[in-house]
C-alpha positions as MATLAB code, in Angstrom:
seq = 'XXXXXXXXXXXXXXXXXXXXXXXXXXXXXXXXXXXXXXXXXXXXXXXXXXXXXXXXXXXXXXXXX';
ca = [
       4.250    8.060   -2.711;
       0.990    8.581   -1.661;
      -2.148    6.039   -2.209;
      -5.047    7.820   -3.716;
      -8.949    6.113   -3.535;
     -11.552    7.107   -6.072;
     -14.983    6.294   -5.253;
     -17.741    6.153   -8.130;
     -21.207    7.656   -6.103;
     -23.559    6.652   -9.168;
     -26.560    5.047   -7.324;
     -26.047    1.293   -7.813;
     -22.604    1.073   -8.772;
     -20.715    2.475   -6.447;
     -16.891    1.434   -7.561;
     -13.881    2.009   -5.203;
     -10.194    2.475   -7.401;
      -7.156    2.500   -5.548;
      -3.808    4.025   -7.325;
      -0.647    4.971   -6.193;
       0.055    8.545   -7.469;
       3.628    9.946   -7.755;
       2.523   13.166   -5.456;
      -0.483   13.733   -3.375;
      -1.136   16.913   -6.027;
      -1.558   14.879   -9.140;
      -3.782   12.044   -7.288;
      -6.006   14.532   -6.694;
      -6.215   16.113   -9.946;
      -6.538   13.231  -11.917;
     -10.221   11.735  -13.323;
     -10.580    8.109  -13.900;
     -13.673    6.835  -15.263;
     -15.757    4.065  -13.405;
     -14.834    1.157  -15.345;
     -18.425   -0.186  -14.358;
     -20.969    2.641  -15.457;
     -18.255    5.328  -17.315;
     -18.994    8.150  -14.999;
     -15.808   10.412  -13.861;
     -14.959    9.451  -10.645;
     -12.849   12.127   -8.335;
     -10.401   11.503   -5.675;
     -12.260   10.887   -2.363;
      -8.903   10.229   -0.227;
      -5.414   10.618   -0.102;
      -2.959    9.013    2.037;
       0.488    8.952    2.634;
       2.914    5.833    2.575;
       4.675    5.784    6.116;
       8.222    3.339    6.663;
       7.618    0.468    9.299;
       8.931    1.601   12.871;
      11.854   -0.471   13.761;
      11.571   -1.765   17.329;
      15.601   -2.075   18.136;
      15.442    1.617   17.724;
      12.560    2.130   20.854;
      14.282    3.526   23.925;
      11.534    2.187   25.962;
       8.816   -0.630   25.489;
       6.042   -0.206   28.177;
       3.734   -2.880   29.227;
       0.050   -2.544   29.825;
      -0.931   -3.571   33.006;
];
């Protein structure tokens, strides 16, 4: 399930929306309006949700010297 931001670039307002969007597809296609100034905003980024590395399963842990 990717997270999708949506950044309003109206001088002066400038709103940030996050959502989580079932695909990466339909975050981007989707148009939310700036709930501060009503202008469309547009997906600026899309990210993808990535599962927590479990450390029992590392073969090797090196240390920095």
């Amino acid at each position: 399930m990717p997270l999708c931001v949506y950044l309003c670039y109206t001088p002066g307002c400038q709103t940030k929306m996050d959502r989580w969007m079932p695909t990466a597809d339909e975050g981007t296609g989707a148009k939310f309006e700036c709930p501060r100034c009503g202008v469309v905003m547009a997906c600026a980024w899309t990210g993808t949700q990535a599962g927590t590395p479990n450390l029992k399963d590392a073969s090797e842990i090196r240390r920095r010297a």
